[in-house]
C-alpha positions in Angstrom: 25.8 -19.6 28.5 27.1 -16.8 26.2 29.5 -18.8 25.1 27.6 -21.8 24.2 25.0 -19.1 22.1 28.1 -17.5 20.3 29.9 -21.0 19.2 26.3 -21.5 17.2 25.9 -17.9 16.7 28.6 -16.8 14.5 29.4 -19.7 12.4 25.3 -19.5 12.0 25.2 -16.2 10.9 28.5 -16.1 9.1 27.0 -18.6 6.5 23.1 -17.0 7.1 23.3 -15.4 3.4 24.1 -18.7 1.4 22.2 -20.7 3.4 18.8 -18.1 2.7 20.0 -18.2 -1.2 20.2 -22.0 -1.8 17.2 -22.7 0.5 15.0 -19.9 -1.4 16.5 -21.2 -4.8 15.8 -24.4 -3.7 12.3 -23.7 -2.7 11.3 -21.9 -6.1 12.6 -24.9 -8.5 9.9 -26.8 -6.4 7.1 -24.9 -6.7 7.6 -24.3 -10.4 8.1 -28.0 -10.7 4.5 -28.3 -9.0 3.6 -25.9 -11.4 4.6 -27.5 -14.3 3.3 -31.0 -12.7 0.0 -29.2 -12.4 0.0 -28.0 -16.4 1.4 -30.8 -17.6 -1.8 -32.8 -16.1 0.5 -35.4 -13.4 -0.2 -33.2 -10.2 2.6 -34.0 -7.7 2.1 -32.7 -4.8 5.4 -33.7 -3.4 7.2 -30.8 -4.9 4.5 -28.3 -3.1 5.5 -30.2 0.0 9.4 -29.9 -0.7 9.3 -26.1 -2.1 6.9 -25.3 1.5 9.1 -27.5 3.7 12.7 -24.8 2.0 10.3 -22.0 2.8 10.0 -23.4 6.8 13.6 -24.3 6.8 14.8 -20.4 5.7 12.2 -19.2 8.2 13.1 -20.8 11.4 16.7 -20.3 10.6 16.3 -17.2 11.0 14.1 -17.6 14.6 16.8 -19.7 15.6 19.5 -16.5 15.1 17.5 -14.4 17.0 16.2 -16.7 20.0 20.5 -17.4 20.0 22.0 -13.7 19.7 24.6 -13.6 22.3 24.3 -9.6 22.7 22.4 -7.7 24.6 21.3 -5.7 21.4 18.4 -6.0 19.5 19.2 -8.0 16.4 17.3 -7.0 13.0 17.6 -9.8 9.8 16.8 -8.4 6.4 16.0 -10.7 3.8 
C-alpha cells in the first residue's frame, strides 16, 4: 500500500507549488471578473461559482497530500 500512496505522493507534491499558484491565480481573475460583472451592472454569477470552485480545487489538493503521505511523519503544508 506504500507504494501505491508514494507513486501519487511525490509526483503530487513535486508539482504542489504550481498547481496552488495557477489555481489561486486562477481563482482571483474570477472573482474580480464577478466584481467587475457586479459594477458594471450584468451580475454573472458564473465567475463567483468558477473563482469558489479554484478555491475547493487548491483546498482538497492539499487534503488529498495529507490523507496520501506515505511516511509515518506528520506532514505540515504551508501555503
Amino acid at each position: 500500500m506504500k507504494l501505491i500512496k508514494s507513486i501519487f505522493f511525490y509526483p503530487m507534491m513535486l508539482i504542489r507549488g504550481l498547481f496552488l499558484t495557477i489555481g489561486n491565480f486562477m481563482g482571483g481573475i474570477f472573482i474580480i471578473g464577478f466584481i467587475v460583472s457586479f459594477i458594471a451592472g450584468h451580475l454573472k454569477l458564473e465567475f463567483l461559482l468558477i473563482g469558489f470552485m479554484f478555491f475547493l480545487i487548491t483546498f482538497f489538493y492539499d487534503i488529498i497530500l495529507l490523507k496520501i503521505n506515505p511516511t509515518d511523519t506528520e506532514l505540515t503544508l504551508k501555503r
